[in-house]
C-alpha positions in Angstrom: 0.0 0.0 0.0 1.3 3.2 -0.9 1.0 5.6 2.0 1.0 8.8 -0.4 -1.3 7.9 -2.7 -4.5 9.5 -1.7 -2.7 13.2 -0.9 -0.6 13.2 -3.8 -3.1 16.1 -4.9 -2.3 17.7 -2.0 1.3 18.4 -3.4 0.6 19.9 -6.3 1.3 23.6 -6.8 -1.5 25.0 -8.6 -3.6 22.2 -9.6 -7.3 22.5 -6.9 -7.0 20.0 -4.4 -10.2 17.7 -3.6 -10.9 16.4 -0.2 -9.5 12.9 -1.2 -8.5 11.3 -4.2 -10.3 8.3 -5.3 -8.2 5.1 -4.8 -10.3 3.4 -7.2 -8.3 5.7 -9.6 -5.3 4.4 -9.0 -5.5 1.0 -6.9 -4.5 -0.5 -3.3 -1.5 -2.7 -3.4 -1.5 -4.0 -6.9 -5.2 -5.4 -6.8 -7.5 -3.2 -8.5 -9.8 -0.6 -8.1 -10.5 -0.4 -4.4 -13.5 1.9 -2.9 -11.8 3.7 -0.3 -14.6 6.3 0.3 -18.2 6.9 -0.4 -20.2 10.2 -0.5 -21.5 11.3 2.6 -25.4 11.1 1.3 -24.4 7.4 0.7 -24.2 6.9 4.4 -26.8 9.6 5.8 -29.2 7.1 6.9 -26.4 6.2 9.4 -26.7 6.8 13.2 -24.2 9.0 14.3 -22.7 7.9 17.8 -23.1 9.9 20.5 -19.4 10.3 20.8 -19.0 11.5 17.5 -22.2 14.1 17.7 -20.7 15.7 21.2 -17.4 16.1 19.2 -16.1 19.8 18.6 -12.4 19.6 18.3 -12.4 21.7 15.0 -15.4 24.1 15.7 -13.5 26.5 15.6 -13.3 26.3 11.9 -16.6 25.5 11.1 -17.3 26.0 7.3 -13.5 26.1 6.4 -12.8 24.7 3.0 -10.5 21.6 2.8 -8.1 23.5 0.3 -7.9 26.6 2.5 -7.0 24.2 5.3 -4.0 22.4 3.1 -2.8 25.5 2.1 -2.0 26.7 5.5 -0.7 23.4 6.8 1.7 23.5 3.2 2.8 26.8 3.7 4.2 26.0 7.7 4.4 22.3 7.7 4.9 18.9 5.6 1.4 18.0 6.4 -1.8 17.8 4.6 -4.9 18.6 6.3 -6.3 15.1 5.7 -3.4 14.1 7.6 -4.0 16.8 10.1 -7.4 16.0 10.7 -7.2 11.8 10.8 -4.1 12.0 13.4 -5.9 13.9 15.6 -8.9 11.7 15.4 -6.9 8.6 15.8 -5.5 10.4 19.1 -9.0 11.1 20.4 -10.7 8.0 19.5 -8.1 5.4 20.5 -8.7 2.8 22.9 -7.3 0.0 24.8 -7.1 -2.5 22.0 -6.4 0.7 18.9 -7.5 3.1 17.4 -11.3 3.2 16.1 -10.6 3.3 12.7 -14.1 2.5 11.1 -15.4 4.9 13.6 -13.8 7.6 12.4 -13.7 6.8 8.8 -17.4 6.6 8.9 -18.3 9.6 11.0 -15.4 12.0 9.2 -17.6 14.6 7.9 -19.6 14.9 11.2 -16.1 15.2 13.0 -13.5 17.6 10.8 -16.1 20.4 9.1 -13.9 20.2 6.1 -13.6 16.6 5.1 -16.5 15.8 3.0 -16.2 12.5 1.9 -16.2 9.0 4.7 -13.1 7.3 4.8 -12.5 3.3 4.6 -10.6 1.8 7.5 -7.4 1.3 5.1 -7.8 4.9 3.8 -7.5 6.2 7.8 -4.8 4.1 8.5 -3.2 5.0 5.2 -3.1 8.7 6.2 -2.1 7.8 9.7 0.7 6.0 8.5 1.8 8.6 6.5 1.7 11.3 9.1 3.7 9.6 10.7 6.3 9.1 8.4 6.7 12.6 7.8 7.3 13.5 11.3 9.7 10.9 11.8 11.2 12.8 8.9 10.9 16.0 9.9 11.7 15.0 13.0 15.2 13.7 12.1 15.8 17.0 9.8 14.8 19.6 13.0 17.3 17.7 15.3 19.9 17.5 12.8 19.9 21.4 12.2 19.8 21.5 16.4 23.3 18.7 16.4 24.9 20.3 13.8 26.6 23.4 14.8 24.3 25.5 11.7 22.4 27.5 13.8 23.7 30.0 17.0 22.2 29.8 20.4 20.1 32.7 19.7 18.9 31.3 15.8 17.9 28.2 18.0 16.2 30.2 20.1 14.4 32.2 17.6 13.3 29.1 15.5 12.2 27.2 18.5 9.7 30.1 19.0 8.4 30.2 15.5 7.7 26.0 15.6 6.3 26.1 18.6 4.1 29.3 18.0 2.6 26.8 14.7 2.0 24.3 16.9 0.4 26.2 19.6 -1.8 27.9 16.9 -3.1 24.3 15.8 -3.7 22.9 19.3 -5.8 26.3 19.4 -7.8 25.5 16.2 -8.4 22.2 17.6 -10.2 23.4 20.5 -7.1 23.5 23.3 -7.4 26.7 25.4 -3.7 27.3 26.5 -3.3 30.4 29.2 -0.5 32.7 29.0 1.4 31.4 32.0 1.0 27.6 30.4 2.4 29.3 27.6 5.4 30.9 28.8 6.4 27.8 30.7 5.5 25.7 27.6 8.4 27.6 25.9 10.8 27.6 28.5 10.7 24.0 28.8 11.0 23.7 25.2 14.1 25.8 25.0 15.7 24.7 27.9 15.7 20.8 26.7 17.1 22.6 23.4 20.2 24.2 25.1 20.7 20.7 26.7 20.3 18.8 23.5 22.5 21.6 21.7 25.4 21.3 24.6 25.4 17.6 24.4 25.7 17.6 20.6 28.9 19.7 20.9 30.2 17.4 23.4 29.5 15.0 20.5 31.4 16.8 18.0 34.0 17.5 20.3 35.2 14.7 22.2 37.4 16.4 25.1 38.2 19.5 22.9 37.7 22.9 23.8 34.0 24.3 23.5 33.5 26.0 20.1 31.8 28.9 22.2 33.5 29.8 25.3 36.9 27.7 24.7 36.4 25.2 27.8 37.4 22.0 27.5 34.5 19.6 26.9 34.0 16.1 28.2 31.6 13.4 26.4 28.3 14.0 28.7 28.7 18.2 27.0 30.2 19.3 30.5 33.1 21.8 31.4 36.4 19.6 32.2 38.2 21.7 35.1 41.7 21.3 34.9 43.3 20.0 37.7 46.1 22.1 39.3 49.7 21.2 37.7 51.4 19.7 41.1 53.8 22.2 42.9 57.3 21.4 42.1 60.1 20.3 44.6 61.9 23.9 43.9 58.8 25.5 45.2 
């Protein structure tokens, strides 16, 4: 199964971007056409679960359009909004035994106010998959720029602050209410584990050589070595 398959619309520059593709346009593993979603007036005679009716994690953008959605997700991140939307289902509706797949597939136009088509089990899991692919990816790429010596201490700073301000906004679309003081120490914990991870990675680089920012000597764990004091002579 190819994870990309049903967003690849959702990468292209230019070209209007439907809620989903149909995978019965291009096939599931090699066998065929495969109906991966239905029209929501196909399954209107379906109960909705109570669950699913008391629901209002995207109220806040009631009557947004799926491509106005992607668009701000492409500009600031590597994910879609059908990604966007399914992960944060597949968080909400999990359970002991996993996540409730059919549930939300079923129920996704009653649950995101811009996804207008149901979704299959394998089409949810597909875009669950591929969310998290990417920010494995992403993931990698962000602490490599952290390890690497590109950025200052202060660039660090600065681009923790933009991330995390992204991040914040989409836990607010979602329906989070953060106050300011969970805010502030939101990003001081985030920027503190930064300066560790950013000391540690020098200490990486740097195996018991001098710091590349304040010229102490470094040991492995990214601490200060203090020199021991050179032994008095017998002349002394």
């Amino acid at each position: 199964m190819t994870e990309e398959s049903p967003g690849e619309a959702d990468r292209q520059d230019g070209d209007p971007t439907p809620a989903v593709t149909r995978v019965e346009d291009t096939g599931v593993d090699g066998d065929g056409p495969t109906q991966a979603v239905s029209r929501v007036e196909d399954a209107g005679d379906t109960e909705v679960p109570p669950d699913v009716r008391e629901y209002a994690r995207f109220s806040k953008i009631d009557g947004a359009t799926y491509d106005r959605a992607n668009e701000f997700l492409r500009d600031r991140t590597y994910i879609t909004a059908r990604e966007w939307a399914i992960a944060r289902l597949c968080a909400d509706f999990r359970t002991e035994t996993g996540v409730e797949m059919t549930k939300i597939g079923e129920n996704l136009p009653h649950l995101v106010p811009f996804m207008t088509d149901t979704y299959t089990p394998q089409a949810v899991n597909q875009a669950r998959s591929s969310f998290k692919a990417k920010v494995r990816k992403a993931g990698a790429t962000f602490l490599y720029g952290a390890m690497c010596d590109f950025f200052t201490a202060e660039e660090l700073d600065d681009l923790m602050y933009e991330v995390t301000e992204v991040a914040k906004f989409l836990l607010e679309v979602e329906g989070v209410e953060l106050t300011v003081d969970e805010e502030l120490e939101a990003e001081d914990r985030i920027s503190s584990v930064m300066r560790e991870v950013r000391k540690s990675s020098a200490a990486l680089r740097h195996d018991h050589v001098t710091c590349p920012e304040c010229g102490h000597e470094l040991s492995p764990d990214g601490e200060h070595v203090e020199n021991e004091p050179e032994p008095a002579s017998a002349d002394d």
